[in-house]
One Martini backbone bead per residue (centre of mass of N, CA, C, O) as a GRO file, in nm:
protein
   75
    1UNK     BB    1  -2.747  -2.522   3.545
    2UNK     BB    2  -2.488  -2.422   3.305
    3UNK     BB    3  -2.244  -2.469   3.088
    4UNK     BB    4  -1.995  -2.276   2.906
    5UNK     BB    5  -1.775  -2.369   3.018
    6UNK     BB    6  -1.486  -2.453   3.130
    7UNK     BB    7  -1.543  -2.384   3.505
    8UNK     BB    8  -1.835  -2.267   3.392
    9UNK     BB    9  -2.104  -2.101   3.516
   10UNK     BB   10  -2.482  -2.064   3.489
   11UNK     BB   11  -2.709  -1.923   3.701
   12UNK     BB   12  -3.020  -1.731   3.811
   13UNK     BB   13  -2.964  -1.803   4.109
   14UNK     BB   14  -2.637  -1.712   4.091
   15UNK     BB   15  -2.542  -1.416   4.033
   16UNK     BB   16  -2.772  -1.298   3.806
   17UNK     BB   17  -2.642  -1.524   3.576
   18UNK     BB   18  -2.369  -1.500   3.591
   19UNK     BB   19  -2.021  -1.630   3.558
   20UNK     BB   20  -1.904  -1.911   3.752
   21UNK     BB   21  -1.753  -2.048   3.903
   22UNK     BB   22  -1.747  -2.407   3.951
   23UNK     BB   23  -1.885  -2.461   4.279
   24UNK     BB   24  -1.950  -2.142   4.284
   25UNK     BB   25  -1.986  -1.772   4.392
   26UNK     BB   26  -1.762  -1.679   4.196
   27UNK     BB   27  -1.680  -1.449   3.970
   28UNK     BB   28  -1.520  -1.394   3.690
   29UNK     BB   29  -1.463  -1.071   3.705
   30UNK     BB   30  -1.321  -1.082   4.009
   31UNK     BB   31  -1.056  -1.245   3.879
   32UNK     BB   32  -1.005  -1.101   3.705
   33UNK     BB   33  -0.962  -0.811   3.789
   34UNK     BB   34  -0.725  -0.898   4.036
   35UNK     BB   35  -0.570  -0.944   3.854
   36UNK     BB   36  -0.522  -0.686   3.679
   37UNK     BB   37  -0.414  -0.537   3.990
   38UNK     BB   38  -0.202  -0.775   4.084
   39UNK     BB   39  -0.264  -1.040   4.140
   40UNK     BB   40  -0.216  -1.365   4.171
   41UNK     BB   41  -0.323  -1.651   4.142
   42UNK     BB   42  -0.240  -1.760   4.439
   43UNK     BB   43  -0.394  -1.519   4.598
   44UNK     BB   44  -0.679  -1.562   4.470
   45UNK     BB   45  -0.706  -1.819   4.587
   46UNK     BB   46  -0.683  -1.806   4.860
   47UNK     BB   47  -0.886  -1.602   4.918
   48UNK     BB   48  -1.138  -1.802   4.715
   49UNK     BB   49  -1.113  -2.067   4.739
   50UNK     BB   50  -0.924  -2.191   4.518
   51UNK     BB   51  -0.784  -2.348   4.268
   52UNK     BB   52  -0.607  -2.278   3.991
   53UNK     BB   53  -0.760  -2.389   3.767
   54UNK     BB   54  -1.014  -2.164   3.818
   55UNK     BB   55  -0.839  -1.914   3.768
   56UNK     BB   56  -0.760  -2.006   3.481
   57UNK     BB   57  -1.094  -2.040   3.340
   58UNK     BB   58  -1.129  -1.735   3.395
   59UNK     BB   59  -0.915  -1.676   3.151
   60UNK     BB   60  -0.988  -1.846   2.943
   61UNK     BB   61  -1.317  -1.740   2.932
   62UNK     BB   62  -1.211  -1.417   2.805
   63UNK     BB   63  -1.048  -1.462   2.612
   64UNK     BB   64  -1.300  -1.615   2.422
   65UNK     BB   65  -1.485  -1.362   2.449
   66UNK     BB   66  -1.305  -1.159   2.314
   67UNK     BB   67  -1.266  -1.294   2.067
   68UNK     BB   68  -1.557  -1.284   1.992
   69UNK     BB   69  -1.567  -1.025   1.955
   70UNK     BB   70  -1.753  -0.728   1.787
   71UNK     BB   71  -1.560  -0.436   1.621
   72UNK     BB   72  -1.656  -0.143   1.534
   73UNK     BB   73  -1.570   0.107   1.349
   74UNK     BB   74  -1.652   0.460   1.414
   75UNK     BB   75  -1.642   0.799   1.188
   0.00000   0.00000   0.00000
């Protein structure tokens, strides 16, 4: 298991290696995605027994994989 960020880990043996709430096996994407659907915070921790916290450190490493991320415009 590795942290690759604050309250986030990737483990090969873990849901393929994607990156998941530290010390769950709930991946970033799922908790991202129920937010972007409309689920509150509240609602996504309550559902997948996680702290607020475990909830907001996904979407903080969203903010920064996005920030990082290189688009290039092709015309």
């Amino acid at each position: 298991m590795k942290q690759i960020a604050p309250g986030i880990t990737v483990d090969e043996t873990v849901r393929f290696g994607r990156p998941v709430l530290e010390g769950t096996r709930v991946p970033v994407d799922l908790v991202v995605g129920k937010l972007a659907g409309g689920m509150a915070v509240e609602e996504v921790a309550e559902e997948y027994e996680l702290r607020r916290e475990a909830v907001l450190a996904a979407l903080a490493y969203a903010a920064r994989t996005l920030a990082e991320e290189e688009i290039r415009a092709v015309a």
